[in-house]
C-alpha positions as a Markdown table, in Angstrom:
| # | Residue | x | y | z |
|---|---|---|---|---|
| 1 | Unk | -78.7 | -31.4 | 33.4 |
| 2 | Unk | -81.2 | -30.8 | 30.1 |
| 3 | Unk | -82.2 | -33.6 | 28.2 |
| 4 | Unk | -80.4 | -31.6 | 25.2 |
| 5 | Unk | -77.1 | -31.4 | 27.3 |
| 6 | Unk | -77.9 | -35.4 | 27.8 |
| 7 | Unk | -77.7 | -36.2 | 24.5 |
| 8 | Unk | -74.6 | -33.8 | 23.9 |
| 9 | Unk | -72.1 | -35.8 | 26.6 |
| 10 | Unk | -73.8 | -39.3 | 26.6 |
| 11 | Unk | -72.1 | -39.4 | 23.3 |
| 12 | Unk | -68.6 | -39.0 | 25.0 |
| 13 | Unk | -69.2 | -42.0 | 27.5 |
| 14 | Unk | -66.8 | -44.6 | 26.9 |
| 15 | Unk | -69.7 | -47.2 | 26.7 |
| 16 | Unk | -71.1 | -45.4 | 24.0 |
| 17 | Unk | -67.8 | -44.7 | 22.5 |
| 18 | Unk | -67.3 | -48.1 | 22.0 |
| 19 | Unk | -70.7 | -49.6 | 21.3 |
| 20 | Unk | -71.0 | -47.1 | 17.8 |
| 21 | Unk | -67.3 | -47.6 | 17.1 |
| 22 | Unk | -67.5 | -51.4 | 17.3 |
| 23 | Unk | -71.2 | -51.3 | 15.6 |
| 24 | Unk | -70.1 | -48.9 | 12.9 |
| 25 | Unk | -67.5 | -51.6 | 11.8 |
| 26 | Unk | -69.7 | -54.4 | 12.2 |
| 27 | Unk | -72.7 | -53.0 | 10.0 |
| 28 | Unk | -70.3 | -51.9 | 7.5 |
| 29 | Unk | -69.5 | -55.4 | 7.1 |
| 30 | Unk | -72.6 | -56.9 | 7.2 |
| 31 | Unk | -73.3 | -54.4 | 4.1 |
| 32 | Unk | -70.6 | -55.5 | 2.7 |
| 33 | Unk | -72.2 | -59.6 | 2.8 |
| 34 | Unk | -75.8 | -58.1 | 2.0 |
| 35 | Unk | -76.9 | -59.7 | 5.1 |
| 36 | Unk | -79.5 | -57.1 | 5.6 |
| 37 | Unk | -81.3 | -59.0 | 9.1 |
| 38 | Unk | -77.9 | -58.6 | 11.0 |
| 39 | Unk | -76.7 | -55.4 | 9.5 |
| 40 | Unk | -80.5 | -53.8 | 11.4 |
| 41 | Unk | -80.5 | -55.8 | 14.3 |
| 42 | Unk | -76.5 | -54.1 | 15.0 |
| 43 | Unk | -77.7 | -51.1 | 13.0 |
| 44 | Unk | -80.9 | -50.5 | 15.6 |
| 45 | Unk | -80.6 | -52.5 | 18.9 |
| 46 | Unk | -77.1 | -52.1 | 20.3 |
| 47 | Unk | -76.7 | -48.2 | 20.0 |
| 48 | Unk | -80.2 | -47.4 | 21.4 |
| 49 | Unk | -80.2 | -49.8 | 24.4 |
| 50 | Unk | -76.6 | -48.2 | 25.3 |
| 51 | Unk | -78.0 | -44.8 | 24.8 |
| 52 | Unk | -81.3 | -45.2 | 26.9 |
| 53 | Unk | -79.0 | -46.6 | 29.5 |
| 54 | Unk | -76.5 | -44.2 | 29.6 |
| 55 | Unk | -78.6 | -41.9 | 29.7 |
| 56 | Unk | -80.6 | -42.8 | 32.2 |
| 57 | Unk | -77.9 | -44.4 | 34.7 |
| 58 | Unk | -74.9 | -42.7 | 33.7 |
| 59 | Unk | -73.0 | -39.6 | 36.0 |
| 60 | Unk | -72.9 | -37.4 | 32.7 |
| 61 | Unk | -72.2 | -34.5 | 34.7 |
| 62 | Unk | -68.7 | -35.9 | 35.4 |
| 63 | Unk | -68.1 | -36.0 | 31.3 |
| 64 | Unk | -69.8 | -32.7 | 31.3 |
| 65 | Unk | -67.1 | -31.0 | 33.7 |
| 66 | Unk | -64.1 | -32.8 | 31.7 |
| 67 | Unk | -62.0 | -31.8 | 28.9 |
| 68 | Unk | -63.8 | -33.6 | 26.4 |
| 69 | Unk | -67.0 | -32.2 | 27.8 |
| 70 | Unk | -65.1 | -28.5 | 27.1 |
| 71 | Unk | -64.4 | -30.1 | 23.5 |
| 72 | Unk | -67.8 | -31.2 | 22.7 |
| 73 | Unk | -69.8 | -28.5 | 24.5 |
| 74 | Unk | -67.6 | -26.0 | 21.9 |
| 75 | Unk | -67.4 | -28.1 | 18.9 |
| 76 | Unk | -69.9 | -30.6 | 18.3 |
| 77 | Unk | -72.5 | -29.4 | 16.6 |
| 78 | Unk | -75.5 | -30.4 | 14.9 |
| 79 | Unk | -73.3 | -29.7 | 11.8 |
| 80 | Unk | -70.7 | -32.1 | 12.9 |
| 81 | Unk | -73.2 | -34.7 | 14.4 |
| 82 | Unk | -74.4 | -34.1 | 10.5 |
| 83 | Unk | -71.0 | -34.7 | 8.8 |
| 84 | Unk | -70.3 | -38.0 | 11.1 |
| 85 | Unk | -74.1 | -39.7 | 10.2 |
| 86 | Unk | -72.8 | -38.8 | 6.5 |
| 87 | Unk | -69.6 | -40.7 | 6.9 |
| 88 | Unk | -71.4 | -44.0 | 8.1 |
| 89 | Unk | -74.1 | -43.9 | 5.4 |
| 90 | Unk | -71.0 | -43.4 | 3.0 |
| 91 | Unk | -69.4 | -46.5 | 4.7 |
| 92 | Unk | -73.0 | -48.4 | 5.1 |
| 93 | Unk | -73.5 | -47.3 | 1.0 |
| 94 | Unk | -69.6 | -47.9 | 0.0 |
| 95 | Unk | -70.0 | -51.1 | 1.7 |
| 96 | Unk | -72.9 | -52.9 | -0.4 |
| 97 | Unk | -71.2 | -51.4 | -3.3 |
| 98 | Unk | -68.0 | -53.3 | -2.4 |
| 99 | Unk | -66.0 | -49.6 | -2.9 |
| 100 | Unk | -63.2 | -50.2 | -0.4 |
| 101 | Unk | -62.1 | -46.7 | -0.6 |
| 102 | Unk | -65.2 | -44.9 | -0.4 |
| 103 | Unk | -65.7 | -46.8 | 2.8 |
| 104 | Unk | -61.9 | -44.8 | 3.9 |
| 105 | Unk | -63.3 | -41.9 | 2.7 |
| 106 | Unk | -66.7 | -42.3 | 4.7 |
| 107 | Unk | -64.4 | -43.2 | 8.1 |
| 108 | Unk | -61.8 | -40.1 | 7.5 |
| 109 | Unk | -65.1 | -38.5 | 7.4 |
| 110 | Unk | -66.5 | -39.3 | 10.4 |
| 111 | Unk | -63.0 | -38.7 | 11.6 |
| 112 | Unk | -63.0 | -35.0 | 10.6 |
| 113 | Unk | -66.4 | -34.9 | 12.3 |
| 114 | Unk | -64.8 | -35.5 | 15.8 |
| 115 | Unk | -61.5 | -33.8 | 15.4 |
| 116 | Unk | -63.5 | -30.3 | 14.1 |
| 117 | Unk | -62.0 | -28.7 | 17.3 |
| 118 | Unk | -58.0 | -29.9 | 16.9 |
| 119 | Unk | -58.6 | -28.8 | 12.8 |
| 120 | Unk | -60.0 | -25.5 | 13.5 |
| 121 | Unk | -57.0 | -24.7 | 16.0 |
């Protein structure tokens, strides 16, 4: 497997599912508090830790050869990585701002960025 093809499907490991869905929540609310030392520790530490290890230890081929390998291999692009980074920093920004519906807005857009496939259907 290429390291490009690495970074494609380590994003679909459930590990790595969870550890930026569960980071993405907490960093918005640490934004939300100001508390700027515990939003970078969650911001930084947690997701690249889980990336190096899941990409180094990790059977990615198995996600590779799955249906959502098929899904991201066709629709996630560096336009839709792009759109999902822009929904967090909308969250991350919304957040400090207390602007609870800008932070919605930011999630329905990282949303959008992972269900490109099902909308284009």
């Amino acid at each position: 497997m290429t390291k490009k093809e690495k970074i494609l499907y380590h994003q679909i490991h459930p590990f790595k599912l969870f550890t930026d869905f569960f980071t993405g929540f907490l960093t918005t609310y640490f934004a939300w508090e100001h508390s700027i030392l515990w939003f970078l520790a969650f911001f930084l530490l947690p997701s690249i830790v889980v990336t190096l290890i899941v990409i180094r230890f990790s059977d990615l081929d198995r996600l590779k050869d799955s249906a959502f390998g098929n899904y991201v291999r066709k629709y996630m692009d560096y336009k839709m990585q792009t759109i999902r980074s822009v929904g967090q920093l909308l969250m991350w920004c919304s957040a400090w701002f207390h602007l609870p519906f800008l932070i919605l807005l930011g999630f329905l857009l990282i949303m959008s960025g992972w269900m490109n496939g099902l909308i284009r259907k």
